[in-house]
C-alpha positions as CSV (number, residue, x, y, z in Angstrom):
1,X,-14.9,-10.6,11.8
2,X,-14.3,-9.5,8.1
3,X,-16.6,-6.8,8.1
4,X,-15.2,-3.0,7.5
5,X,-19.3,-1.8,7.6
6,X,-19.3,2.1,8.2
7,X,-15.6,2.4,8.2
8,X,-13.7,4.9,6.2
9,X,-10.7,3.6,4.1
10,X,-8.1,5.8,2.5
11,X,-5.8,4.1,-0.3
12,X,-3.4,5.6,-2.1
13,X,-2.4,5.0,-5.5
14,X,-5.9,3.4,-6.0
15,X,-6.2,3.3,-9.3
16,X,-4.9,0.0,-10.5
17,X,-3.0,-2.7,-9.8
18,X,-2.8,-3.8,-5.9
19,X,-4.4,-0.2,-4.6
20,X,-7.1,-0.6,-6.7
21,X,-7.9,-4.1,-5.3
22,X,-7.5,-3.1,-1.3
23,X,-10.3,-0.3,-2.4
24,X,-12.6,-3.2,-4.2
25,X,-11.9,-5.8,-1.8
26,X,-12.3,-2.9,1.2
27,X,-16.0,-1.9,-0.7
28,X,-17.1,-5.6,-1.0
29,X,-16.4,-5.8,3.0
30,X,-18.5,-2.6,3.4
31,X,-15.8,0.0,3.9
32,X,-16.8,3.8,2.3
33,X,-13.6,4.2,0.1
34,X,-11.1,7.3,-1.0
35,X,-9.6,6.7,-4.7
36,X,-6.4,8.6,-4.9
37,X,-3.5,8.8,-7.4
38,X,-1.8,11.3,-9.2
39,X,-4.6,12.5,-12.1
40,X,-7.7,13.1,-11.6
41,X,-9.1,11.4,-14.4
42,X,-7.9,7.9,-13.3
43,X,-9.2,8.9,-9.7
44,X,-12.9,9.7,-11.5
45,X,-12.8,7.1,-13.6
46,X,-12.5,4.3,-11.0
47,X,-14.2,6.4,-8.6
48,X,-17.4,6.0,-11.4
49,X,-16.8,2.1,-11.1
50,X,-17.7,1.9,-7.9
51,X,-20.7,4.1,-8.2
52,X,-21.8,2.0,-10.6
53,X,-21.8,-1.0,-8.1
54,X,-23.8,0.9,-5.5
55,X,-20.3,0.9,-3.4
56,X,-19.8,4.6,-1.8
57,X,-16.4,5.8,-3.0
58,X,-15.1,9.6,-3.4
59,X,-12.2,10.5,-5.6
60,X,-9.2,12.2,-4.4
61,X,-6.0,12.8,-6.4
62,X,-2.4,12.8,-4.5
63,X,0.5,13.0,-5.7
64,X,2.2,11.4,-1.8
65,X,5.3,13.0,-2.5
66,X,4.0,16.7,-2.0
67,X,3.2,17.8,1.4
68,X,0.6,19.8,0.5
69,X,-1.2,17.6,-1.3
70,X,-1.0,14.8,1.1
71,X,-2.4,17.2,3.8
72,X,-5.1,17.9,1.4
73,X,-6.2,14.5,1.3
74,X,-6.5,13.9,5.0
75,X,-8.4,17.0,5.2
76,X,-10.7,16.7,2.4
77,X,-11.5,13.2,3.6
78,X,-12.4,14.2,7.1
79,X,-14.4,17.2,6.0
80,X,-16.8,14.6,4.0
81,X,-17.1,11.8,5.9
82,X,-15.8,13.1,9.7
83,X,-13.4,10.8,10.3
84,X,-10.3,8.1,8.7
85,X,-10.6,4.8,10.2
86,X,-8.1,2.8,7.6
87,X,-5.1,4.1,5.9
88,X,-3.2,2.0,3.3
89,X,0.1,3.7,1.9
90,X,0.5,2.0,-1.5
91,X,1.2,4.4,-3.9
92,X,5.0,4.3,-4.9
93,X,8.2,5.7,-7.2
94,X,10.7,3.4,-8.8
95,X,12.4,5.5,-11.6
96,X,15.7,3.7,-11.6
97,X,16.4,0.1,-12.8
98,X,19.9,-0.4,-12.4
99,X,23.1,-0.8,-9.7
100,X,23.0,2.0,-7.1
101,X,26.0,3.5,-9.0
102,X,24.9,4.6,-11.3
103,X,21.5,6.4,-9.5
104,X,21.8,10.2,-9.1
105,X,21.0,12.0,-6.2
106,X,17.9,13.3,-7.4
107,X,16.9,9.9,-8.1
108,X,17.5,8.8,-4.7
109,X,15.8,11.8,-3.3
110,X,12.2,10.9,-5.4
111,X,12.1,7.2,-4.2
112,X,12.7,8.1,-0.9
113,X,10.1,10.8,-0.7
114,X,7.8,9.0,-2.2
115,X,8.1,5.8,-0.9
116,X,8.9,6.5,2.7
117,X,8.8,10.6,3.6
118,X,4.8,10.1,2.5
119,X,4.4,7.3,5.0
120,X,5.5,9.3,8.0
121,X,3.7,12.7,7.0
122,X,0.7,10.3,5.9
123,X,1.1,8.7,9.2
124,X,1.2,12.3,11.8
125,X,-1.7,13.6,9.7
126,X,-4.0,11.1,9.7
127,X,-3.2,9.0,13.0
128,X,-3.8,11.6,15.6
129,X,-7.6,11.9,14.4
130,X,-8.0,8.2,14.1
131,X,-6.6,7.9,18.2
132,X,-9.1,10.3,19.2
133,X,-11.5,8.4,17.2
134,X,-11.2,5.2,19.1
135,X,-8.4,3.7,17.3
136,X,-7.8,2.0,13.3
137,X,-5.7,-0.2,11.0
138,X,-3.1,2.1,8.8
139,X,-1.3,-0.5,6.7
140,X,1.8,-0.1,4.5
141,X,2.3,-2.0,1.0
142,X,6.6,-2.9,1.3
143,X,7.5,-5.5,-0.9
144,X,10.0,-8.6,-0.6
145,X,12.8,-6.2,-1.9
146,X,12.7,-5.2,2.0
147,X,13.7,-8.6,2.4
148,X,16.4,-9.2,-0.1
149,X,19.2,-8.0,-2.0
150,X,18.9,-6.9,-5.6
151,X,21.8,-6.1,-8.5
152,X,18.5,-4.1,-10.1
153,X,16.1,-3.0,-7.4
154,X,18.5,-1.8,-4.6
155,X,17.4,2.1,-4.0
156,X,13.5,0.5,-4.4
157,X,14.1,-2.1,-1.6
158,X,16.3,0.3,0.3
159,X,13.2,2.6,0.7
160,X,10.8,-0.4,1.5
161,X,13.1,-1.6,4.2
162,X,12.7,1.9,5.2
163,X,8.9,1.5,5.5
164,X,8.6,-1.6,7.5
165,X,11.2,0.3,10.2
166,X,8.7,2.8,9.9
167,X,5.5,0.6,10.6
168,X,7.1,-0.9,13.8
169,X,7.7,2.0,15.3
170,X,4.6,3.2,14.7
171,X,3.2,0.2,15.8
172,X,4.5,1.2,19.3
173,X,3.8,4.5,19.5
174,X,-0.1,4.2,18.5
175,X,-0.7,0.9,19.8
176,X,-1.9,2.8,23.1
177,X,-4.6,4.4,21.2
178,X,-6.0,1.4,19.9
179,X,-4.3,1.7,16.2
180,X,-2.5,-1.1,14.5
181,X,-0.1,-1.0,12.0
182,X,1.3,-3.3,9.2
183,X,3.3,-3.6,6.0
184,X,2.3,-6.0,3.7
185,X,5.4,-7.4,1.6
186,X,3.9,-8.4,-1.8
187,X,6.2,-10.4,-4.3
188,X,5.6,-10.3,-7.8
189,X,2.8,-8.8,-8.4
190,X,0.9,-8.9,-12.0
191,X,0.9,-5.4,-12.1
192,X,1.8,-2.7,-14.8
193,X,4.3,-1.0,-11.9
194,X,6.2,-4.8,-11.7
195,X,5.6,-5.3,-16.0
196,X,9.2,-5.3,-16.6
197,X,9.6,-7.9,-14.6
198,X,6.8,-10.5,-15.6
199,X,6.3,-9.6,-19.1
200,X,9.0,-11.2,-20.0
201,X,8.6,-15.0,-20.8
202,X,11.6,-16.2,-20.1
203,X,11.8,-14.7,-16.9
204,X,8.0,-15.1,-15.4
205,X,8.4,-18.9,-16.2
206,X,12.0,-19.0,-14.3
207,X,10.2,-16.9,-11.2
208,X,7.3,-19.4,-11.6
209,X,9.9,-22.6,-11.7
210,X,11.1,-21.1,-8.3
211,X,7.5,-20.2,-6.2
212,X,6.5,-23.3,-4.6
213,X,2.7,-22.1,-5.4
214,X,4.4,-22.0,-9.1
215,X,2.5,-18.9,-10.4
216,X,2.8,-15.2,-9.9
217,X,0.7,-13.2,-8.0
218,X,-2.2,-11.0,-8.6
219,X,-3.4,-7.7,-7.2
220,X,-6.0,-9.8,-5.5
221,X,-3.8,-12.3,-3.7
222,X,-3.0,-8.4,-1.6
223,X,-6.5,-6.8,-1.5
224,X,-7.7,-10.1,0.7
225,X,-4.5,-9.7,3.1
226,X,-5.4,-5.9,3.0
227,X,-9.3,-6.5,4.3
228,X,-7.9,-8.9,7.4
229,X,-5.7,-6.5,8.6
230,X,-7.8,-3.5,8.7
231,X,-10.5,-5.6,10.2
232,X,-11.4,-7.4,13.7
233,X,-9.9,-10.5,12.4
234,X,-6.8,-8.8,12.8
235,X,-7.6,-7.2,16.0
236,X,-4.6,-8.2,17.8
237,X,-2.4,-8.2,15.0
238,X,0.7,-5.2,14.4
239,X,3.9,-3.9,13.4
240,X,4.3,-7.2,11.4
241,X,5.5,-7.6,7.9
242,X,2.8,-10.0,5.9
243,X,4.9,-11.7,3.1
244,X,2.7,-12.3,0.3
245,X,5.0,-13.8,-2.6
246,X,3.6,-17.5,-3.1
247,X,6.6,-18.8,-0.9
248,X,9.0,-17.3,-3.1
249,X,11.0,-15.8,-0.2
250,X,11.4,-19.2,1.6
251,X,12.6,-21.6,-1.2
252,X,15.8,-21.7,-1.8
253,X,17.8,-21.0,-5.0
């Protein structure tokens, strides 16, 4: 019920961190996989990892937030392999860490484009070919600030809020042709994206102190999550929000 055998799995922002273990966890389940992020480099580079493991991956670069460039992706994928059965929107902007009033507009404007106007262009591009294929998983990577309130983060979990509106309504509107779709809300992640928040000591070990599983999570604790929902297992699963944070969410102060 795991399996993702002959199924083609587009993840952005694939390089590292939690994208980069949806694509390994998706290749150890069987899935042909797209490596995408900004530079090209990075997207060879990793691409050449999974070469090296016998695992069939191409390399794409993206950056999400340009139209073009998304449209490029959909179309350079289905030109080499015919077809997108699994889309996972991961790759995200957070270049403001601060109170939203002190964020400009043009700040504003990146996260949202990034973050969410990718998702929905992402989402009419690719879906339409995956409903005429017989149906698919496209899964969106939100994140507890969806969930909460921050004095730090609030323009970042505005936008993921944003996204998991986005997933249940298109959980509605494809679910006739057979395609589910899900957010995954991670919490903190081990991840150089989330660095300023765990590489300080002081406050890992107070997040830590607070997470009933009393660790933090790593990019594998999402890659798992990732495989269940894009496969049969999760057949009958969609527009949900996964909350992946070691029970940080549900503990209390």
């Amino acid at each position: 019920m795991f399996s993702l055998a002959g199924k083609v799995a587009v993840i952005t922002g694939s390089t590292k961190g939690i994208g980069k273990s949806i694509a390994e966890e998706m290749a150890k389940a069987g899935a042909k996989v797209v490596i995408s992020s900004r530079k090209a480099e990075a997207c060879n580079a990793v691409q050449a990892e999974f070469a090296a493991r016998g695992q069939e991956a191409i390399a794409v670069p993206c950056n999400v937030g340009d139209k073009a460039a998304a449209q490029n992706l959909v179309d350079t994928v289905i030109k080499k392999w015919g077809r997108i059965d699994i889309l996972v929107c991961n790759a995200a902007s957070n270049p403001h860490f601060g109170p939203m009033a002190t964020a400009s507009d043009e700040v504003f404007d990146k996260i949202m484009a990034t973050n969410v106007k990718s998702v929905f262009w992402l989402a009419n591009m690719a879906l339409p070919q995956m409903g005429e294929s017989g149906g698919g998983a496209m899964i969106i990577i939100s994140s507890i600030g969806a969930l909460r309130g921050s004095q730090v983060l609030g323009l970042y979990g505005t936008s993921k809020a944003a996204e998991a509106g986005l997933c249940r309504a298109l959980a509605v509107e494809w679910g006739p042709k057979n395609i589910r779709v899900n957010t995954i809300a991670p919490g903190l992640i081990k991840t150089d994206f989330a660095k300023a928040l765990w590489s300080d000591e002081a406050r890992r070990k107070s997040r830590e102190a607070t997470t009933p599983m009393r660790r933090i999570g790593e990019p594998k604790d999402i890659g798992g999550v990732a495989v269940f929902l894009a496969a049969e297992a999760g057949s009958f699963v969609t527009g949900q929000m996964i909350v992946v944070d070691g029970g940080v969410t549900i503990a209390g102060s």
